[in-house]
VOGU-3710 file (C-alpha; in Angstrom, 3 decimals, decimal comma):
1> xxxxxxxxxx> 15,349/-28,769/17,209  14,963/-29,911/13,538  11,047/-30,685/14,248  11,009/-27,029/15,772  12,443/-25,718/12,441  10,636/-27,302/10,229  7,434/-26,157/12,004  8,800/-22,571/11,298  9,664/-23,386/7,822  6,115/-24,323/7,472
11> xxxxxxxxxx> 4,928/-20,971/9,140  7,028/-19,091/7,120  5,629/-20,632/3,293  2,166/-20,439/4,877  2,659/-16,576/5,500  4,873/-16,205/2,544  2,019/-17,440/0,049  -0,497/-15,532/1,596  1,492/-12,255/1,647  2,263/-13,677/-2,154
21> xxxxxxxxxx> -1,505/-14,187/-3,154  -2,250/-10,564/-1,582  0,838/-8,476/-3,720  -0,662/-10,311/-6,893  -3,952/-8,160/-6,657  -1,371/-5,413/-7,581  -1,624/-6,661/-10,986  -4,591/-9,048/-11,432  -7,920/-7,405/-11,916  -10,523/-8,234/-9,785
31> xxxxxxxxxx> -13,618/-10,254/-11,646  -15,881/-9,852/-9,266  -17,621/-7,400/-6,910  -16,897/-9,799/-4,341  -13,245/-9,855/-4,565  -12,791/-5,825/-5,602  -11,878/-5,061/-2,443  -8,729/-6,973/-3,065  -7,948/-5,434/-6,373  -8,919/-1,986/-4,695
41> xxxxxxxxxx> -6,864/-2,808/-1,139  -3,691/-4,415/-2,258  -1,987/-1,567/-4,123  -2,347/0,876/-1,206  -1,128/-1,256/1,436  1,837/-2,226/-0,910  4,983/-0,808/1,242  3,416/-2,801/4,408  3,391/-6,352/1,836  6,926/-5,023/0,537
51> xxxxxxxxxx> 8,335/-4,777/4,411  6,850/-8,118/5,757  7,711/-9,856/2,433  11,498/-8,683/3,395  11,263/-9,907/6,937  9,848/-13,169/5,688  13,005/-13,585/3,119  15,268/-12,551/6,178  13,512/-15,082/8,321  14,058/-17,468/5,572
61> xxxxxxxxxx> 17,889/-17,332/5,257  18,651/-17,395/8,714  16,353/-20,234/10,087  17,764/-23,696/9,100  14,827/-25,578/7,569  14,522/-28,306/4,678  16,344/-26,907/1,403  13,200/-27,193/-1,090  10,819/-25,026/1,872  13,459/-22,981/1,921
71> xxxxxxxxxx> 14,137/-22,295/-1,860  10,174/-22,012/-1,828  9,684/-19,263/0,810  12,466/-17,095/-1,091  11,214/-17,444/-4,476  7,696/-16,870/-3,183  8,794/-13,684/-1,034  11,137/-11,960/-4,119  8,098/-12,474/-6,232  5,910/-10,985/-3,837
81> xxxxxxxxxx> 8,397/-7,890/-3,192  8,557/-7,424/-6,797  5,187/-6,661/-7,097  5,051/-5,264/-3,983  7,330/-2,898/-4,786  5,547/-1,399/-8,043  3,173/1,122/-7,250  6,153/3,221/-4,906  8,429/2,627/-8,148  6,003/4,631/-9,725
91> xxxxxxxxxx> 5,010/7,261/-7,061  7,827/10,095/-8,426  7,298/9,809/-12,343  3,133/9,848/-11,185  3,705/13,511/-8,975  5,918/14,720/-12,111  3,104/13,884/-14,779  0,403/15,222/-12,367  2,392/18,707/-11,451  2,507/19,129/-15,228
101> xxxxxxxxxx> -1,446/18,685/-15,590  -1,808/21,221/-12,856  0,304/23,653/-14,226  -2,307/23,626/-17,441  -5,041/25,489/-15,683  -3,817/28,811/-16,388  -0,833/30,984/-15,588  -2,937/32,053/-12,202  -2,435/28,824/-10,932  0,171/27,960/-7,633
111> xxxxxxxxxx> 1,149/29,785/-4,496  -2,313/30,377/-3,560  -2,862/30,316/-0,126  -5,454/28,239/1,667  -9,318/30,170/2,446  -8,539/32,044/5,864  -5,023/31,846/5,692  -4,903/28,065/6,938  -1,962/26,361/6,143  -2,225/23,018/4,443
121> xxxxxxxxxx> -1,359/19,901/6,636  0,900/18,074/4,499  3,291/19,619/2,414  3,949/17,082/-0,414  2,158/14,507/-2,338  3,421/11,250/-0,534  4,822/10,412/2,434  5,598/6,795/4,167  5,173/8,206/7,849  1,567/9,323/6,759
131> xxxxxxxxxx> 1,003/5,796/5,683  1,565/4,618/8,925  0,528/7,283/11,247  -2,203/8,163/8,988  -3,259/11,454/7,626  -4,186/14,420/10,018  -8,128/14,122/9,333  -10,011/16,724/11,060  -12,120/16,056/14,155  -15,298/17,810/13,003
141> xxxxxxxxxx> -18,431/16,118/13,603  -21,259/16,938/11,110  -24,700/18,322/12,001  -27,875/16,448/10,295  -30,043/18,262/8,511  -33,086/17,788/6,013  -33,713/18,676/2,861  -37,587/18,199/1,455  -37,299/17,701/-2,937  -40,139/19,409/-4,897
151> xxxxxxxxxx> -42,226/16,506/-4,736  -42,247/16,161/-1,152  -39,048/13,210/-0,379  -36,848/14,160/2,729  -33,444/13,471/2,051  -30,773/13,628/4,760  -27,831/16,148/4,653  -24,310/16,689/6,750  -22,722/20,150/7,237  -19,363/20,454/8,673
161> xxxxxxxxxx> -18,752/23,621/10,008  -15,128/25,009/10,078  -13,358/25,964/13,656  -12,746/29,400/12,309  -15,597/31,782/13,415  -15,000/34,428/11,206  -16,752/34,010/7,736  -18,355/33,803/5,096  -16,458/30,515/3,960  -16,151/29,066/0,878
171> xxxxxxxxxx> -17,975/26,027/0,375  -17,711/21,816/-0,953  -20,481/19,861/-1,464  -20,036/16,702/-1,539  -21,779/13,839/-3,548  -21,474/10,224/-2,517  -20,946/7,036/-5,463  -22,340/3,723/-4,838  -23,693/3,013/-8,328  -26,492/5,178/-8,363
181> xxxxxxxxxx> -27,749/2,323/-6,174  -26,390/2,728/-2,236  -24,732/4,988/0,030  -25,070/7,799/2,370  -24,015/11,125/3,206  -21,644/9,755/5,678  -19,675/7,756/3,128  -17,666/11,339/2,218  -17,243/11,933/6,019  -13,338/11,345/6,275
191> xxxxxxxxxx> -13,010/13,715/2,936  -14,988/16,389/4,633  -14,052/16,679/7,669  -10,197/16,766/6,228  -11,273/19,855/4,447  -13,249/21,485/6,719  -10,692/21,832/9,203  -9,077/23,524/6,047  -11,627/26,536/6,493  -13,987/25,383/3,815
201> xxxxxxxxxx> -17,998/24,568/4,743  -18,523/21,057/3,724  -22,217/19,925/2,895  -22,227/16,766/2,415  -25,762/15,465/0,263  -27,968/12,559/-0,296  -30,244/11,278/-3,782  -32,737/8,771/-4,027  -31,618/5,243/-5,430  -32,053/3,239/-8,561
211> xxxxxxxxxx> -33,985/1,201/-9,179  -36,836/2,227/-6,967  -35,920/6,224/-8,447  -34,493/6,066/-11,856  -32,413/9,268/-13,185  -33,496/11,872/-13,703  -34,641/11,912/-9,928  -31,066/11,720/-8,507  -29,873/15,206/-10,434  -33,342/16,408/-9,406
221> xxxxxxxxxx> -32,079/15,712/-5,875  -28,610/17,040/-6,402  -30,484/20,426/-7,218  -32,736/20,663/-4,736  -29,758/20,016/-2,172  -27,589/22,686/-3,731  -30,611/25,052/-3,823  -31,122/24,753/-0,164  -27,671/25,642/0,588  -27,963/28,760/-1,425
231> xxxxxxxxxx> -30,849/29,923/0,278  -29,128/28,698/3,882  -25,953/30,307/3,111  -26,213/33,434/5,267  -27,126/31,157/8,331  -24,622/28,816/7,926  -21,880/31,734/7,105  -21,489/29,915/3,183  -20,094/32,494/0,309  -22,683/31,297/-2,378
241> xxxxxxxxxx> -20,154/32,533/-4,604  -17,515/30,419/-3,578  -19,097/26,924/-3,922  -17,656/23,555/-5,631  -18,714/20,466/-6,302  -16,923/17,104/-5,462  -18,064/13,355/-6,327  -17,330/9,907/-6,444  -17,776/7,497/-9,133  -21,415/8,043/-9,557
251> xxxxxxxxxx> -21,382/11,200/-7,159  -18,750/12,248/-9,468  -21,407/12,049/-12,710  -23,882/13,640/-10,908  -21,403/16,397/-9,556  -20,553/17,122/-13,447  -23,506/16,879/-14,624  -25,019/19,513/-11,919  -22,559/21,858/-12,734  -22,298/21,988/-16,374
261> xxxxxxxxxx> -26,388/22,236/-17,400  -27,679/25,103/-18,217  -29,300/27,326/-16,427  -27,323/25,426/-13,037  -26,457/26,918/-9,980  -23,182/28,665/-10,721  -20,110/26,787/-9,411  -16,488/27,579/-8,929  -15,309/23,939/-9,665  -15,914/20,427/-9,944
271> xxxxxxxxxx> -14,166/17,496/-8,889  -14,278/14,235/-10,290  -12,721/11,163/-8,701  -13,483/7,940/-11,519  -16,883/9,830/-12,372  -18,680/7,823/-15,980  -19,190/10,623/-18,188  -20,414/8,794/-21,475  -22,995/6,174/-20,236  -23,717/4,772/-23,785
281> xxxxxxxxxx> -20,174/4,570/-24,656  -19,540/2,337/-20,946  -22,571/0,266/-21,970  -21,288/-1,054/-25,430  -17,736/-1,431/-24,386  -17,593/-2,511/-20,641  -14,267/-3,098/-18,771  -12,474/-6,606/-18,898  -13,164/-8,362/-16,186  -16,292/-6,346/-15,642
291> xxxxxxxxxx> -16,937/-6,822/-11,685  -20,117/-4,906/-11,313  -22,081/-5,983/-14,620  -22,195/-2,222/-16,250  -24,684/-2,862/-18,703  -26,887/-4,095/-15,674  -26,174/-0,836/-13,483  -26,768/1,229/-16,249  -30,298/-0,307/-17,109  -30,916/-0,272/-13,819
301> xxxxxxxxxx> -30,149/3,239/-13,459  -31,761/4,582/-16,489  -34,783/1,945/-17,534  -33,495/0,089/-20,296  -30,441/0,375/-22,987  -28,867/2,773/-25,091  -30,938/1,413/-28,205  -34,626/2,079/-26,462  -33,566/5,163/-24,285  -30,976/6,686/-26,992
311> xxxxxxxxxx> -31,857/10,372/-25,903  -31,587/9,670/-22,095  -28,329/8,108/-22,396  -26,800/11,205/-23,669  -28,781/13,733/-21,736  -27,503/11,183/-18,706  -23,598/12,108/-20,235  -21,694/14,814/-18,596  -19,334/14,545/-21,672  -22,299/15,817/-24,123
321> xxxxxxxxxx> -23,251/19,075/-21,539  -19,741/20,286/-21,811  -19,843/23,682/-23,805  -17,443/26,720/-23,261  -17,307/28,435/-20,023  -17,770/25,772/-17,552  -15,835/26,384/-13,964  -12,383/24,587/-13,524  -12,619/20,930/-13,113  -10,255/18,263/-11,766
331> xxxxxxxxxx> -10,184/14,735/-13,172  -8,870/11,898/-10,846  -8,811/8,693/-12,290  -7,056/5,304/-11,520  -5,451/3,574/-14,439  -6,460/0,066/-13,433  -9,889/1,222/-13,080  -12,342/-1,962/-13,724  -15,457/0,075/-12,969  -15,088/3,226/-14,708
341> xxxxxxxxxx> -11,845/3,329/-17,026  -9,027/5,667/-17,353  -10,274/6,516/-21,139  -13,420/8,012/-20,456  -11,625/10,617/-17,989  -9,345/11,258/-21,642  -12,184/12,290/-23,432  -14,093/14,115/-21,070  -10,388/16,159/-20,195  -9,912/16,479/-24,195
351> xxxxxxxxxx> -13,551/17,778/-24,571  -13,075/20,078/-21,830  -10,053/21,345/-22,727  -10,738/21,816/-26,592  -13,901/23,742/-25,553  -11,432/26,131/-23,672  -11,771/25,311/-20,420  -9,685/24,859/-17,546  -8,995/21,104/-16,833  -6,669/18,702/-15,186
361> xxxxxxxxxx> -6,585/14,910/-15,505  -4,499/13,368/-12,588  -4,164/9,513/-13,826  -2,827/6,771/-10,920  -1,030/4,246/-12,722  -1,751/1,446/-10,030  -4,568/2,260/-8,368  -8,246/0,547/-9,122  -11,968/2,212/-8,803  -12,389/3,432/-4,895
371> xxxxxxxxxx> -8,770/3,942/-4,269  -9,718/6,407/-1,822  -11,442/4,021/0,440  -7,903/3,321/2,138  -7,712/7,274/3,071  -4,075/6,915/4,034  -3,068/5,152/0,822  -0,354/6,686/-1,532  -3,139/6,808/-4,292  -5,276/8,672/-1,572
381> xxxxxxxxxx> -2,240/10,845/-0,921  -1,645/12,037/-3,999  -5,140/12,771/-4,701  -5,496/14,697/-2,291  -3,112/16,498/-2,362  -4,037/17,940/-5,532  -7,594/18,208/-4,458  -6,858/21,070/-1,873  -4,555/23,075/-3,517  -7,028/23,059/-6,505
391> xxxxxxxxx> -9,812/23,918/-4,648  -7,673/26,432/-2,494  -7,166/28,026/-5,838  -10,795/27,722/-7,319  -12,515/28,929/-4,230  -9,790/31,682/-3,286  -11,155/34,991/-3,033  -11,443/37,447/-6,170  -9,932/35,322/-9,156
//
């Protein structure tokens, strides 16, 4: 009996320091690309390492085992539900401070109702039984199409189509991250197929890589993608003039950077989850740890460094195209971003907003770059949240 409890006592550490060395990613950055996914991970899965850290500390008080395992497995546990235990701590204060951003867009804004009437599937920013059961993601499967660029490239292109027949329906377009480097159309798939059972058209769009295709070829691409939409819009029942943009990290750039030039296809609003917006500013002052070597991205990317390409970097900046009149644009941001920090959203919400136009920065207090990538998290949730009802209120009919 006491070699059977001991074994257990054993079991018990083993699972308690694991459970431990998986809560700590709450609060240690990740310093490599390699372990990001724990850095990312760890805070969104947080009430799952709170509840087995409890069962482990209950396990350890009732199951007789040496005194120093024991005093080990509850001291490792506490810590672990400590940490655990932060980012739902700070889930109400975070849905106060982002209601209040909201609110800024204008007196217009609220109690709009979804395109066609749909209602929205969850009715508030966070729930634990949509952690677990997950969230009610649409079963739309998205029909491949082509588009051909100017100089000839076929690039490959996803439309969701909404179940309601009766049109013309506002539209998303959505632009994948990956560093300017990787990715597909299919990366956005859970995101669009969430909103188009919402009603909305979802195209989601595809741009060449760096560093085979250095910029400007991706916004080239981004163009020539929202172009053919435009002129497909009839066929595919789209309101041209209901159309936003949505992007991730460096989807999210291009997204901005799309809609505010001059001269671009006119949009109803933009966005941004962790999108760079001042490349030579991220180049010079990198986050610490730096897990995806900026400086090397961005050469990659652009051909060299802010000193020899000084005029690219900043035509390359969303923040320097902002100018008055740009559509309504949504800022999501984690605040333990080590890829693309929480600062850079500031200033491109204070440019926005001192140029006079509408803007919202939603700011996640735990949450790292990619947040999203655990759809069901309570970072997810609450970004998501806000995204509909914003774009419900962009894209409504007749603002």
């Amino acid at each position: 009996m006491a070699i059977l409890g001991q074994f257990m006592g054993w079991a018990i550490a083993l699972l308690a320091a694991i459970a431990l060395f998986l809560s700590s990613w709450i609060v240690v950055p990740a310093p490599t690309s390699l372990l990001l996914p724990l850095g990312v991970g760890a805070p969104e899965v947080s009430p799952f390492l709170l509840l087995s850290q409890g069962i482990l500390l209950g396990l350890a008080l009732l199951i007789k085992f040496p005194v120093p395992l024991k005093t080990l497995v509850i001291a490792m546990a506490a810590m672990g539900m400590v940490l655990s235990s932060l980012p739902l701590w700070q889930v109400p204060a975070t849905v106060r401070r982002a209601e209040a951003q909201m609110q800024r867009l204008g007196a217009d804004y609220g109690g709009q109702l979804p395109p066609n009437g749909q209602p929205f599937p969850r009715s508030r920013p966070f729930a634990l039984i949509d952690l677990v059961r997950g969230l009610p993601e649409g079963a739309i499967a998205p029909e491949r199409q082509t588009v051909v660029t100017p100089d000839g490239a076929a690039l490959a292109l996803d439309l969701y189509q909404p179940p309601i027949a009766q049109g013309p329906h506002p539209a998303i377009v959505t632009i994948y991250g990956g560093a300017w480097q990787r990715g597909a159309p299919a990366a956005t798939a859970r995101f669009s197929s969430y909103m188009a059972a919402q009603g909305y058209t979802v195209v989601a769009i595809d741009y060449r890589h760096a560093p085979e295709h250095r910029f400007p070829t991706q916004i080239e691409d981004v163009q020539a993608a929202l172009a053919w939409t435009r002129d497909r819009a009839a066929t595919y029942s789209i309101d041209p003039g209901r159309m936003a943009l949505v992007g991730w990290s460096a989807g999210a750039h291009l997204a901005m950077l799309a809609a505010y030039e001059p001269g671009a296809l006119p949009m109803r609003a933009v966005v941004s989850y962790y999108g760079p917006v001042n490349l030579a500013a991220g180049y010079y002052d990198p986050p610490v740890p730096d897990p995806i070597d900026t400086t090397a991205v961005l050469e990659s990317f652009l051909g060299g460094n802010p000193e020899q390409l000084p005029e690219l970097y900043q035509r390359a900046s969303p923040v320097f195209a902002v100018r008055p009149g740009l559509p309504p644009t949504l800022l999501i941001y984690g605040q333990r971003d080590h890829v693309v920090q929480l600062s850079y959203g500031q200033q491109m919400y204070e440019r926005l907003t001192r140029s006079g136009n509408p803007a919202a920065l939603i700011a996640i207090p735990w949450a790292e770059h990619a947040f999203d990538a655990v759809f069901r998290g309570p970072s997810n949730q609450i970004a998501l949240y806000y995204t509909e009802r914003f774009l419900a209120w962009a894209l409504r009919p007749n603002p």
